[in-house]
C-alpha angles and dihedrals in degrees: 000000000000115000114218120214118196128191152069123340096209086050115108106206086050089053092054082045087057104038083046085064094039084057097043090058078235117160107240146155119213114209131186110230090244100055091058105118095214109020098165097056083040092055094050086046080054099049095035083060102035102018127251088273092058093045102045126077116223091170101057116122083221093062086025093070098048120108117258097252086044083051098045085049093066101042098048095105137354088262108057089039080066104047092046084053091052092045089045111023086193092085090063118104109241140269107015115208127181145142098201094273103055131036118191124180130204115026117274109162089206087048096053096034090068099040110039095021 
């Protein structure tokens, strides 16, 4: 199994995602969202996995700073959440992990210990 990680490398909480694997001898490839060849088709394997709450991220200053017709517009339906993600991967939760069974957002060690370890 190799796990992917997908993000941000400035992103700190990718970084401890990354150094986690690193520690865990695990095999991984780490990917910047906009390198993903298919991001689109990558974001609906994600949500299909994790769900569109755990893979959106309704924090972020990006979505924050929409108006609130331009944020009801994307969050109308699950559809149009993941196309705004794949347009602006800021709205991704990061960092992204899965090994094609699992798909897990944000970085908890404990989380990712029992499902990637």
């Amino acid at each position: 199994m190799t796990l992917h990680i997908f993000g941000y490398a400035g992103c700190s909480t990718v970084k401890k995602a990354v150094q986690w694997a690193e520690a865990e001898k695990l095999p991984f490839e780490y990917k910047h969202f906009i390198k993903v060849d298919d991001l689109e088709n990558s974001l609906r394997q994600w949500v299909s996995l994790a769900g569109i709450d755990a893979v959106f991220n309704h924090k972020a200053q990006t979505f924050k700073k929409l108006d609130d017709a331009e944020r009801d517009a994307i969050t109308q339906s699950e559809n149009s959440m993941i196309k705004a993600m794949a347009s602006e991967p800021r709205f991704i939760k990061r960092p992204v992990g899965t090994d094609g069974k699992t798909a897990l957002t944000g970085f908890d060690e404990a989380a990712w210990q029992q499902a990637f370890a």
